[in-house]
N, C-alpha and C positions, 0 to 999 in steps of 0.2 A: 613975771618976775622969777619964774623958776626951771632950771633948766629941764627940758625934755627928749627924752630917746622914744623914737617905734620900735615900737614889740608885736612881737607876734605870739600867739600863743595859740593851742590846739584848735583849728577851726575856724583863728579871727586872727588875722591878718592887718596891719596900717595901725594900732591902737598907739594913742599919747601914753606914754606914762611920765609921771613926773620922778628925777632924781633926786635921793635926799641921800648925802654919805656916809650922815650922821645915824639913820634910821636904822633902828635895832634889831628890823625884820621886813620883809618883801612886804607889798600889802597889794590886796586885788579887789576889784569893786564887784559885789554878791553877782551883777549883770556875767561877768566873766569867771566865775568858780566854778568849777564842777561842782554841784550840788550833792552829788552818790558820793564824793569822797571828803566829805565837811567831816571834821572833828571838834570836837570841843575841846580846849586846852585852855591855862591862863598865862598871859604874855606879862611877864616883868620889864619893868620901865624905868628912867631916872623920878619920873612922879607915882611911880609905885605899881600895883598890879590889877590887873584887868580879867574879867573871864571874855573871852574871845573863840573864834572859830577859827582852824587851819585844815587850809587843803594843798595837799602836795599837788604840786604841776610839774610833769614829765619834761613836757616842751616850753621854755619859752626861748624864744629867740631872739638876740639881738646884735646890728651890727655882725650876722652873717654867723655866729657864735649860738650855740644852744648849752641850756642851763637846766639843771632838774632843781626845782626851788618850795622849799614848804612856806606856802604866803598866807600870813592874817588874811582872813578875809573883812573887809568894813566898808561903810556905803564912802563914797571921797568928793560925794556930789558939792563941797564948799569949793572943789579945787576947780571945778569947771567954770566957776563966776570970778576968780582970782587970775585971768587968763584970757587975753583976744580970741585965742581957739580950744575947742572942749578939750579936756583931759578925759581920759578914759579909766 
């Protein structure tokens, strides 16, 4: 039920991500974060604020285009049961 682009990002190649227009920030699954370059920060929301993890990513690519992007890091393992084929 929700729409998905492949990405690619340093080293991993073919990955689901799911689109959301709305979302207030990139998000990536701990499996795909550089783990050397985790921050900790707190991300503000319409339901209010969170202490969370961000790690800037150089590369991601999509649709032939590259992006340098600072993404929450959080685990997204509900969106893989919400979906005929896993999300990444």
């Amino acid at each position: 039920p929700y729409p998905v682009v492949v990405v690619a990002l340093p080293g991993r190649d073919s990955l689901r991500f799911v689109v959301d227009a709305a979302a207030g920030a990139s998000v990536v699954a701990p499996a795909h974060a550089p783990r050397s370059r985790c921050v900790a920060t707190t991300v503000v929301g319409a339901a209010g604020s969170a202490p969370m993890r961000m790690v800037p990513i150089d590369s991601l690519r999509v649709a032939g285009r590259v992006f340098a992007v600072r993404a929450v890091v959080q685990d997204l393992a509900r969106f893989g049961t919400l979906s005929s084929r896993p999300i990444d």
